[in-house]
N, C-alpha and C positions, 0 to 999 in steps of 0.2 A: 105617555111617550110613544113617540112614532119611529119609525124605520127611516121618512124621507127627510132629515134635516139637509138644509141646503148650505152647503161650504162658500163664505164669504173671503175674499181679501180683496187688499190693494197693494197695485202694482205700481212703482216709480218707473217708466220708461222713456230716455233719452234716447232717438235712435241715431246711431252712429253716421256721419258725414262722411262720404269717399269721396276726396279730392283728387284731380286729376294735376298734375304739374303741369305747368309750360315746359313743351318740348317742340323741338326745330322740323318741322315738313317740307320734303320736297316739291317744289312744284315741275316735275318730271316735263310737263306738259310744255311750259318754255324753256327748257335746254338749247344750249346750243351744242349738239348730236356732232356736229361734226369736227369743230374741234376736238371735243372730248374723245372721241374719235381716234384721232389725231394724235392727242397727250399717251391713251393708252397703247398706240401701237408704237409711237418714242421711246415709249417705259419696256414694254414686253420686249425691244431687240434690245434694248440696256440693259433687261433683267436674266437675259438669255446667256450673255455676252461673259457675265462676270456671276455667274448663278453657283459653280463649280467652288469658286474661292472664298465664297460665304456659305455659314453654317444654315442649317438647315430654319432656326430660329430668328437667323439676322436675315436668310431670303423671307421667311413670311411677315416680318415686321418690314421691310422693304417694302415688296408686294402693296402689302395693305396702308401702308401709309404715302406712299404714289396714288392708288386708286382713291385712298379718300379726300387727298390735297385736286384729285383731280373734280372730284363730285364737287366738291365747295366750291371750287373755280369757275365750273360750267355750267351748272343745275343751280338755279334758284332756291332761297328758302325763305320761310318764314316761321315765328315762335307763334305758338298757338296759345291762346289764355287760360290761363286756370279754371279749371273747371269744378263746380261742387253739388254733389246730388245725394239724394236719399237711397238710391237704389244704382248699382255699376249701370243701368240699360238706359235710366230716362234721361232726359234730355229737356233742361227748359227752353220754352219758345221765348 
């Protein structure tokens, strides 16, 4: 008998798929800047005006849902495909 016996197994390995969802990007680059512009400086004197007689939770749900009826409006988007890889980084060609 020896000291160097060599340790044998086998291993079952699936390795896990990280999918990425379709989700909506903007394309910032064709905006139209100056309406939106525009939407947002309408909203800020209407949100100034009447800021005092709403609670502090109905101006920020205000707030934010002006500015993002204004994004959707002005700014372009598109959904992006799903995506499925072996590793978060790579990327098939």
């Amino acid at each position: 008998m020896s000291e160097h016996d060599i340790v044998l197994f086998n291993i079952r390995v699936k390795p896990k798929r990280s999918s990425r969802p379709p989700h909506k990007v903007y394309l910032y680059d064709k905006a139209d800047l100056e309406t939106f512009r525009q939407d947002v400086s309408n909203t800020v004197t209407e949100f100034f005006a009447h800021c005092l007689d709403r609670s502090l939770e109905e101006n920020w749900a205000f707030f934010k849902d002006t500015l993002t009826k204004a994004v959707d409006k002005h700014i372009p988007s598109k959904m992006t495909k799903a995506k499925s890889s072996l590793f978060l980084g790579f990327q098939e060609p």
